[in-house]
C-alpha positions in Angstrom: 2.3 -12.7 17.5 3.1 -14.1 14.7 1.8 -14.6 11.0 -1.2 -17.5 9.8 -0.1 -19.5 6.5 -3.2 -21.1 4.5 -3.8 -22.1 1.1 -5.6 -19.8 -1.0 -7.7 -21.1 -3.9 -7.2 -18.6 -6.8 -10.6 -17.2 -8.1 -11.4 -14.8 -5.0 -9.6 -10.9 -5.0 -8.0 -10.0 -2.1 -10.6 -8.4 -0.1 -12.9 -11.0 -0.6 -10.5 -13.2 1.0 -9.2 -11.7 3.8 -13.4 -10.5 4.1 -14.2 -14.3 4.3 -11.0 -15.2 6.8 -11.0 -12.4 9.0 -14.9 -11.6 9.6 -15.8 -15.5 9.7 -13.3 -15.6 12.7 -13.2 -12.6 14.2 -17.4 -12.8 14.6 -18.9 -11.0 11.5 -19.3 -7.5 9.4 -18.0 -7.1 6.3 -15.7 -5.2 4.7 -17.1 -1.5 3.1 -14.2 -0.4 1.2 -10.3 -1.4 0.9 -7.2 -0.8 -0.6 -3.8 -2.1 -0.9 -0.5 -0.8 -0.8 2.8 -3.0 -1.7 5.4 -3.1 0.6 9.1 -4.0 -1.1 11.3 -5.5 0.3 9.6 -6.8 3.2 8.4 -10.9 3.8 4.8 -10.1 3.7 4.9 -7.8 0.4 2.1 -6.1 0.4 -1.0 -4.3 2.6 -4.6 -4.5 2.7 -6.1 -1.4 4.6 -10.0 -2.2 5.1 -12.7 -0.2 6.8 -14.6 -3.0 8.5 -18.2 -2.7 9.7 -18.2 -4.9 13.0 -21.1 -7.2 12.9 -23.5 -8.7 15.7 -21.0 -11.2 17.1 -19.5 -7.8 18.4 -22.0 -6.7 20.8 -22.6 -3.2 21.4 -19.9 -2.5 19.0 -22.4 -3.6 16.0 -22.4 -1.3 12.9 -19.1 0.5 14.6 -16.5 0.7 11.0 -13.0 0.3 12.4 -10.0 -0.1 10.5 -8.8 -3.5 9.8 -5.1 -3.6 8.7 -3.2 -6.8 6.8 0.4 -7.6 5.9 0.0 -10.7 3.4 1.7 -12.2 0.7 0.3 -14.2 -1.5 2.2 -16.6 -4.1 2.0 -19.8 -6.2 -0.3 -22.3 -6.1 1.7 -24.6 -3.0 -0.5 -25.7 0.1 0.9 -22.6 2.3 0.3 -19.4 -0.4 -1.1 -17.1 1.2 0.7 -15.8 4.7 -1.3 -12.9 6.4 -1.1 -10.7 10.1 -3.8 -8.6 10.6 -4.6 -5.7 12.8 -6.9 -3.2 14.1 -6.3 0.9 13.9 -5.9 0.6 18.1 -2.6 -1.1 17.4 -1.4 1.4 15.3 0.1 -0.3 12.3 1.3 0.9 9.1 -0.4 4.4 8.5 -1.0 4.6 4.4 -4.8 3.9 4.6 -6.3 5.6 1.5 -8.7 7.9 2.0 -11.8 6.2 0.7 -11.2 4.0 4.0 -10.7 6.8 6.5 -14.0 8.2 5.2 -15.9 5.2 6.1 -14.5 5.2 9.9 -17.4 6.0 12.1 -16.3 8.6 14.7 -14.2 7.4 18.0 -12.3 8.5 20.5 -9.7 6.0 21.5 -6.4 7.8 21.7 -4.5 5.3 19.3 -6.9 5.5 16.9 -7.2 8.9 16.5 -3.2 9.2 16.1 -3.5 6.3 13.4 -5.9 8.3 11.6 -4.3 11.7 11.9 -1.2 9.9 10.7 -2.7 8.2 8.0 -4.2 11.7 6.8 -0.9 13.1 6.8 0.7 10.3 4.8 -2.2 10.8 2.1 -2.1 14.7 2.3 1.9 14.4 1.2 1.1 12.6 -1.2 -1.3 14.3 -3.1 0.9 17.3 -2.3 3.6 15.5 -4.9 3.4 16.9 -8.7 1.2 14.4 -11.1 3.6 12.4 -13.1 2.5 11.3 -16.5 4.3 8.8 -19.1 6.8 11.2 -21.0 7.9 13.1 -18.2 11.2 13.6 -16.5 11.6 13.3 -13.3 14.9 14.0 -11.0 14.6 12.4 -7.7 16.4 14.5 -5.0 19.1 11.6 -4.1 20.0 9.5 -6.9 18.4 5.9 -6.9 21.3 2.8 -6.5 20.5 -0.4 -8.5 21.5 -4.2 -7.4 23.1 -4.1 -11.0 25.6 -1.1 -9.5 24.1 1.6 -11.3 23.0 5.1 -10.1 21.0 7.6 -11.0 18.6 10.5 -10.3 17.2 11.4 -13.5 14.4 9.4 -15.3 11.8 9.5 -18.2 8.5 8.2 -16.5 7.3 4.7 -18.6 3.7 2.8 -17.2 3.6 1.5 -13.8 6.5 1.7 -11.9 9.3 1.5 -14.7 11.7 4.5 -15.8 14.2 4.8 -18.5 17.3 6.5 -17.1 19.1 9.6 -18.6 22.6 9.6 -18.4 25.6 12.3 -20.2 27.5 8.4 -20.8 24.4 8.0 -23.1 24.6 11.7 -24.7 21.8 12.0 -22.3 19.3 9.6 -24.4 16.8 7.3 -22.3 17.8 3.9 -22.0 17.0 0.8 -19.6 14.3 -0.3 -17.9 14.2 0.9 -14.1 11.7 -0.2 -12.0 11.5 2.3 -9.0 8.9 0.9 -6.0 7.3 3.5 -4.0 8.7 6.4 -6.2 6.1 8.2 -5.1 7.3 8.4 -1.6 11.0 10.2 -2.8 11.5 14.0 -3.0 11.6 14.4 -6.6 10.9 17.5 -9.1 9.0 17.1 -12.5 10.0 18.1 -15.9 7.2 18.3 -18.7 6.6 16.2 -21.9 7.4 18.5 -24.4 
């Protein structure tokens, strides 16, 4: 199946949204807890993992929390602005639910959805397993990091957000640029200290 294009009036966050789209038309709940994940690269940039509490339209599936998962994207203020595709856990989508959402999930034992959680809790468990990076410090990514402008490199001095200055020896090894690195996170990298 495909994606649903719709205008979205600003004013309303995300979840709200998606909340109002999704448990309007699927037959009620609401949504306890969510988070979103952005997805370079891709047509539908970014990810909104929910933990939806099924409402009455669902039968005996009332109260059940499942996990609700949407690719959107969401730009300018034209009559189509908002695209979205939305799952549930069965289907086993993309697996980088935080955990605040897993905790909500009320217990289940549908094979997919017990894979999509375990994967999910792998996913987060690697990535709490990475070193805490703060502003100031270096970090050396284990393959170095190619640019659309042509240039490589592995080494970097960790700015806000996303962003990195590189370190080069053609720069007598002095931070310069502005990198920014999507999903850093998700590389092997090593940490050196602020001093």
């Amino acid at each position: 199946m495909g994606a649903t294009s719709l205008h979205r009036e600003p004013g309303k966050t995300t979840h709200e949204f998606l909340e109002e789209l999704i448990c309007g038309h699927k037959g009620g709940g609401r949504f306890l807890a969510s988070g979103i994940r952005n997805n370079p690269g891709y047509d539908l940039a970014s990810t909104l993992y929910a933990a939806w509490e099924l409402g009455p339209a669902h039968g005996d599936d009332e109260g059940k929390v499942t996990a609700l998962v949407s690719d959107f994207h969401y730009g300018g203020s034209g009559e189509w602005n908002f695209t979205y595709k939305a799952w549930t856990e069965s289907s086993l989508p993309d697996h980088e639910a935080p955990a605040r959402v897993l905790a909500l999930l009320t217990p289940t034992e549908n094979e997919n959805e017990l894979e999509w959680r375990r994967r999910c809790r792998e996913y987060n468990d690697a990535r709490a397993a990475k070193p805490r990076v703060f502003v100031g410090d270096t970090v050396v990514f284990a393959q170095p990091i190619k640019f659309t402008s042509g240039d490589e490199y592995a080494t970097f001095v960790k700015q806000k957000g996303d962003y990195f200055k590189a370190v080069s020896s053609r720069f007598d090894g002095e931070p310069f640029g502005n990198y920014r690195i999507r999903r850093w996170r998700e590389r092997d990298f090593t940490v050196r200290k602020a001093a």
